[in-house]
PASEVO-321515 format. One line per 5 residues: for each residue x, y, z of N, C-alpha, C, O, CB. Coordinates in nm, 3 decimals, decimal comma. Atoms other than C-alpha are relative to their C-alpha. Glycine has a CB too. Example, Ala and Ser with C-alpha at 12.3 -4.5 7.8 and 13.67 -1.06 7.14 Angstrom:
2
0,089 -0,119 0,000 1,230 -0,450 0,780 0,090 0,120 0,000 0,194 0,118 0,066 -0,099 0,003 0,125  -0,082 -0,119 -0,006 1,367 -0,106 0,714 -0,077 0,109 0,073 -0,026 0,220 0,090 0,041 0,046 -0,142 $
end
This chain:
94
-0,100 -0,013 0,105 5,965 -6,560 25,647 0,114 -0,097 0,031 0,171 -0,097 0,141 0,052 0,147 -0,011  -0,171 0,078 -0,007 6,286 -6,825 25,578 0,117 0,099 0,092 0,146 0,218 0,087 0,080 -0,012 -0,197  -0,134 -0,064 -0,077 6,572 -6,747 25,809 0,042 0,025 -0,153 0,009 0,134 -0,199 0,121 -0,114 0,124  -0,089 -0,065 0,111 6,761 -6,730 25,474 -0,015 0,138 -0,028 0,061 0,232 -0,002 -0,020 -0,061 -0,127  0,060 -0,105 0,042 6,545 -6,488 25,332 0,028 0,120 0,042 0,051 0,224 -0,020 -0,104 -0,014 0,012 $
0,008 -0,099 -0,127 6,558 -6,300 25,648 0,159 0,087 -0,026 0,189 0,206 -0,033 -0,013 -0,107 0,183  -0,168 -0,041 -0,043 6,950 -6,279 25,659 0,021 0,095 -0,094 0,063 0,205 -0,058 0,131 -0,125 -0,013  -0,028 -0,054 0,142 6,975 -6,154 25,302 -0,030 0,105 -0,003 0,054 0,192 -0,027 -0,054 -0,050 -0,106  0,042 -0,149 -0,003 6,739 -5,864 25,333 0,087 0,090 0,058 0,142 0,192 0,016 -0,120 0,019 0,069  -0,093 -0,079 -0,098 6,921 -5,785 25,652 0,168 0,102 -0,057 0,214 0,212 -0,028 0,047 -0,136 0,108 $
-0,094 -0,023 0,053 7,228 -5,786 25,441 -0,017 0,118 -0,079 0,069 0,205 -0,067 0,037 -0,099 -0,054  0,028 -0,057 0,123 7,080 -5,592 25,154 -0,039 0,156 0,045 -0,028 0,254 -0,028 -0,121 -0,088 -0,081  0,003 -0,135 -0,067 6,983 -5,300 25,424 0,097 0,063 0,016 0,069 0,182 0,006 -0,043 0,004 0,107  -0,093 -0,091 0,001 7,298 -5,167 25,463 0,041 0,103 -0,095 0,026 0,077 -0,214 0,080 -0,056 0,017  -0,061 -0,095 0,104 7,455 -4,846 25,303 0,121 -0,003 -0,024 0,214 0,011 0,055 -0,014 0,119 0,022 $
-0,155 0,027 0,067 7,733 -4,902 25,053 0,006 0,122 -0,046 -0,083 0,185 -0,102 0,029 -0,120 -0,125  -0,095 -0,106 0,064 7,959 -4,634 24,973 0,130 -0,049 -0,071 0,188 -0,155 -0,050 0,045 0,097 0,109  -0,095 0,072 0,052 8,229 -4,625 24,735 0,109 0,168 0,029 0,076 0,286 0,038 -0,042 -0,083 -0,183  -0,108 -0,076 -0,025 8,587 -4,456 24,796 0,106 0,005 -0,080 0,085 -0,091 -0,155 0,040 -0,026 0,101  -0,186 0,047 0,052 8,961 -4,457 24,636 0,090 -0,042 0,101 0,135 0,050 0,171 0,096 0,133 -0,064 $
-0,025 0,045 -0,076 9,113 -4,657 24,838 0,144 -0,102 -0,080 0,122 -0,199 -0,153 -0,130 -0,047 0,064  -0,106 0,047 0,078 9,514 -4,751 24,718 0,020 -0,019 -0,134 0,091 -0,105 -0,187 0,021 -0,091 0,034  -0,027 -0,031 0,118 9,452 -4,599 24,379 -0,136 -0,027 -0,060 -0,170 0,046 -0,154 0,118 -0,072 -0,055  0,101 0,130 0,024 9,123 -4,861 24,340 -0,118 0,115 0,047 -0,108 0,172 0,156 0,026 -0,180 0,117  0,113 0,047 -0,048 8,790 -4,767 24,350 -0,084 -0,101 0,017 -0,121 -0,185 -0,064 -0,043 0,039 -0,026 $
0,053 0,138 -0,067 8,611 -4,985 24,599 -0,158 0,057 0,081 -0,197 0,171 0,106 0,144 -0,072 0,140  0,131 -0,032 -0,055 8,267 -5,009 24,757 0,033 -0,041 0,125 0,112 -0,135 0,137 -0,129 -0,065 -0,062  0,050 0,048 -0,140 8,209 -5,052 25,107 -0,097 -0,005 0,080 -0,156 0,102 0,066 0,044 0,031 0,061  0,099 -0,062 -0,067 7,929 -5,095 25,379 0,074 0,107 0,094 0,181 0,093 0,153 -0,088 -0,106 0,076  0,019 -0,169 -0,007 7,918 -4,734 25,479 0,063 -0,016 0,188 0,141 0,066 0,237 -0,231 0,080 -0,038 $
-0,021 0,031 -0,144 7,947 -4,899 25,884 0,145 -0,058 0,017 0,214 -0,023 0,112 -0,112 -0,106 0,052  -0,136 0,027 -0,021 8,268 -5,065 25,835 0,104 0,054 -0,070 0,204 -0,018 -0,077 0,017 -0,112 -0,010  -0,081 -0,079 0,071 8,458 -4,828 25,641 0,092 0,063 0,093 0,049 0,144 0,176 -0,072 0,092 -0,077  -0,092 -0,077 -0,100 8,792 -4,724 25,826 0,035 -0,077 0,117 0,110 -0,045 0,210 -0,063 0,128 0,050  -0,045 0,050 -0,193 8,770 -5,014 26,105 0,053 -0,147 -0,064 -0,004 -0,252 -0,036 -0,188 -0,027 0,167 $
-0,070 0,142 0,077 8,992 -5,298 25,888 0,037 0,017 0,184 -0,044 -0,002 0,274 0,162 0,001 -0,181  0,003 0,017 -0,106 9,182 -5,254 26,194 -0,015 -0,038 0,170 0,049 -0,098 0,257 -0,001 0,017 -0,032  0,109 0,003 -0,094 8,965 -5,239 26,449 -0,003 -0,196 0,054 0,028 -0,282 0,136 -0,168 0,072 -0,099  0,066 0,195 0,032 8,836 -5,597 26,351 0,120 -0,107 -0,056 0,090 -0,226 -0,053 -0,147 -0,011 -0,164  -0,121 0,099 0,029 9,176 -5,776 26,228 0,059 -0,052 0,093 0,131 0,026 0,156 0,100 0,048 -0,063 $
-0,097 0,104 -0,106 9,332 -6,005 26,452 0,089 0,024 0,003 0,138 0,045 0,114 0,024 -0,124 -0,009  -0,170 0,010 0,012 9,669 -5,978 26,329 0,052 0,154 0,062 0,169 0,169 0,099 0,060 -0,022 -0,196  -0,048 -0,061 -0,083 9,650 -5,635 26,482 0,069 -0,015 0,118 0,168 0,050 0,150 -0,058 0,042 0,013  -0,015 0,024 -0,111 9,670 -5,781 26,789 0,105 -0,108 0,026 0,128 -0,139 0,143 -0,114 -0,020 0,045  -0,085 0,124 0,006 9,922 -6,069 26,714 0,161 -0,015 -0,036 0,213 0,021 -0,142 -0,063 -0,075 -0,092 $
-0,153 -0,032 -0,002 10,294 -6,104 26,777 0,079 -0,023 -0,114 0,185 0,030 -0,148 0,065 -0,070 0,098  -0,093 0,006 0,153 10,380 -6,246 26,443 -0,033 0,113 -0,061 0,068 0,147 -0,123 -0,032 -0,127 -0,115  0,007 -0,106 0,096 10,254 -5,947 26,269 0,084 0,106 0,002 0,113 0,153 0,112 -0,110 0,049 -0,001  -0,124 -0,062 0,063 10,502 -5,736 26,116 -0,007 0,114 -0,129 0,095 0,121 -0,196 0,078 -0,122 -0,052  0,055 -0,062 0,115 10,347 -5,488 25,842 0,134 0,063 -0,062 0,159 0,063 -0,183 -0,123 0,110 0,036 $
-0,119 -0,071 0,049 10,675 -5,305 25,821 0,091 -0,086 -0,052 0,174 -0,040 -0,131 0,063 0,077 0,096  -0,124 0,092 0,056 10,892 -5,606 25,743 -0,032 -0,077 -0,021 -0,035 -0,161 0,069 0,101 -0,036 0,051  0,069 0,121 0,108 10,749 -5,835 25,497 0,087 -0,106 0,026 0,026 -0,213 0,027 0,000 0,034 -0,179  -0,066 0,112 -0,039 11,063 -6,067 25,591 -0,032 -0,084 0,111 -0,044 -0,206 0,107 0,107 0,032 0,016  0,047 0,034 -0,091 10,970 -6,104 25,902 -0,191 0,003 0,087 -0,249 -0,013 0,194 0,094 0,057 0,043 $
0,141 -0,009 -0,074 10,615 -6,056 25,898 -0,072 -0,153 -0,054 -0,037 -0,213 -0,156 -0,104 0,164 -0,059  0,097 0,144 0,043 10,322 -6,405 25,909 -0,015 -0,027 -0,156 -0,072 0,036 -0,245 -0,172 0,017 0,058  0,041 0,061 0,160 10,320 -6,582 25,596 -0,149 0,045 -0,014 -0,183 0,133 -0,094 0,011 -0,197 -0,018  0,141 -0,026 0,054 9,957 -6,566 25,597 -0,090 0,144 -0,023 -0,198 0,161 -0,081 -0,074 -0,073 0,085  0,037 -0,118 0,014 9,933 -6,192 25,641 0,071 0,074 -0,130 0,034 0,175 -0,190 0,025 0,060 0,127 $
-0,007 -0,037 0,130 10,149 -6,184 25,352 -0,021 -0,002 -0,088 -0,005 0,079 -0,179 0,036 0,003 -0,032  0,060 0,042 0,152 9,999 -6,388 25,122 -0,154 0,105 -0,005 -0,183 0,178 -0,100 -0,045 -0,217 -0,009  0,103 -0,128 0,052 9,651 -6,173 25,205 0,025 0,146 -0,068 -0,043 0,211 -0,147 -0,067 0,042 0,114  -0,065 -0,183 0,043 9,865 -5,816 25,156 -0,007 -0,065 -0,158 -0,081 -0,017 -0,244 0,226 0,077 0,078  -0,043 0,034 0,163 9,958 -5,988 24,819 -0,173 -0,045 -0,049 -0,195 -0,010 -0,165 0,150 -0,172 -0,020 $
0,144 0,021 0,089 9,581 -6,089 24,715 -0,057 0,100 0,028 -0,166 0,099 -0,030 -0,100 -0,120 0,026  0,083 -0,132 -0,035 9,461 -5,716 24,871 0,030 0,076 -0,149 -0,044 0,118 -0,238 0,066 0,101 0,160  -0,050 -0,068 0,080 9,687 -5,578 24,662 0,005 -0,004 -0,139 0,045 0,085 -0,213 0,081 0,003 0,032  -0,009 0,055 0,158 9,657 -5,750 24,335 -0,170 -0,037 -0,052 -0,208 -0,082 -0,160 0,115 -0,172 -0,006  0,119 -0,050 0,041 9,283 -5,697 24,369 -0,097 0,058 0,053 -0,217 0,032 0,036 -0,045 -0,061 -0,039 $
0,037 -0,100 -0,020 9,224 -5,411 24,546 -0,142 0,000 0,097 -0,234 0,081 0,093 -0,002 0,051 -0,124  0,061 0,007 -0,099 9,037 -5,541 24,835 0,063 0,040 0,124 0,158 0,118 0,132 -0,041 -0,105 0,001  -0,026 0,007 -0,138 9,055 -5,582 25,220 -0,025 -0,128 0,061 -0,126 -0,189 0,026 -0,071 0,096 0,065  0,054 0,143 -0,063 9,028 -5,885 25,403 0,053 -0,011 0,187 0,168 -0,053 0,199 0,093 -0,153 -0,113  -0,038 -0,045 -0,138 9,071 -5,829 25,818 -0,023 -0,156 0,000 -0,103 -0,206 -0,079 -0,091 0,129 0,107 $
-0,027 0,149 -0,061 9,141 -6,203 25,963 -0,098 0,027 0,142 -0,087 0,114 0,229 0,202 -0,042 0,039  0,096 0,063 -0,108 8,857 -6,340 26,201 0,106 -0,109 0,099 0,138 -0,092 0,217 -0,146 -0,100 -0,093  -0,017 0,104 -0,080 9,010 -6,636 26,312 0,177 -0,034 -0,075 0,231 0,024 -0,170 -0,149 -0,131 -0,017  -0,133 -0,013 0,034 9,361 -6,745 26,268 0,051 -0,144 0,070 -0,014 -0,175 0,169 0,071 0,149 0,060  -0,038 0,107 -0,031 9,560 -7,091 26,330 0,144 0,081 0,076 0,169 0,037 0,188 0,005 -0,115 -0,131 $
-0,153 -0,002 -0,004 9,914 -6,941 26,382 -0,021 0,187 0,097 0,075 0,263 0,109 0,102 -0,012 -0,217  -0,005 -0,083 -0,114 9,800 -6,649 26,629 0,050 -0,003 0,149 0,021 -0,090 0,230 -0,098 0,019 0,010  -0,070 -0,020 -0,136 10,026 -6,490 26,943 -0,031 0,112 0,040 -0,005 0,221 -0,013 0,142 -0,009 0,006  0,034 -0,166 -0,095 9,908 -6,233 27,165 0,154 0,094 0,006 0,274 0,075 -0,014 -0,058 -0,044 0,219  -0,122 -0,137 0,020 10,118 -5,923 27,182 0,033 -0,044 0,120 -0,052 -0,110 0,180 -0,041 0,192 -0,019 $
-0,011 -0,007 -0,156 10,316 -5,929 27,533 0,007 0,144 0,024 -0,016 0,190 0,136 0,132 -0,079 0,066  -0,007 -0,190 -0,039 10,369 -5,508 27,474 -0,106 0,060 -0,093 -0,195 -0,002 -0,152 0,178 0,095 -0,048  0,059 -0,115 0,088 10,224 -5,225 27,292 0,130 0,034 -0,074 0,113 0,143 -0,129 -0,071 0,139 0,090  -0,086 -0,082 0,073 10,527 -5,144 27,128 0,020 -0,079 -0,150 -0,071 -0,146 -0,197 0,143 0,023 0,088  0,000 0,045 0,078 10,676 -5,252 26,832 -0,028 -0,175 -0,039 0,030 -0,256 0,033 0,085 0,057 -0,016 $
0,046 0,092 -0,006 10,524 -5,564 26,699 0,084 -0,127 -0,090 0,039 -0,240 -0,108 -0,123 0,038 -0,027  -0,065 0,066 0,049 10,807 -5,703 26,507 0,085 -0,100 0,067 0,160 -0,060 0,156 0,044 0,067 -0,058  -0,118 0,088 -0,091 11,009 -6,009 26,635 0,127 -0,016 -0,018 0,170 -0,047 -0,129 -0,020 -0,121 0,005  -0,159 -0,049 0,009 11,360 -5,960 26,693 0,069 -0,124 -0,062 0,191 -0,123 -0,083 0,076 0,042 0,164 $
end
């Protein structure tokens, strides 16, 4: 069988569920439901700022603003403008 082929099925095995999720019903695979988190970078990254849109990454704002205006999710893989946390505490920069 084509690798393509292959991938696709693979894809096509998973179980989608759908939820209300910020008003929106949305579908999800059934395995990553609940771990945006988990898997987002910007968790882990000193510019991020969720609480203070002034001070939080341009680029995490412009995604909040395309989540929000169509009722997706989008967790960041890879990132140009990523800084490791130096604490656990608050992640805002003074």
């Amino acid at each position: 069988m084509p690798k393509m082929k292959r991938e696709r099925e693979d894809r096509m095995a998973k179980e989608i569920t759908t939820y209300i999720h910020h008003g929106c019903r949305v579908s999800v695979a059934k395995e990553n439901m609940g771990k945006h988190r988990e898997n987002c970078l910007c968790w882990q990254c000193a510019n991020f700022c969720p609480d203070c849109r002034e001070k939080n990454c341009r680029i995490a704002n412009l995604l909040f603003a395309i989540d929000c205006a169509y009722g997706i999710t989008t967790p960041v893989w890879e990132c140009p403008e990523f800084l490791w946390m130096t604490g656990r505490g608050d992640t805002c920069k003074e």
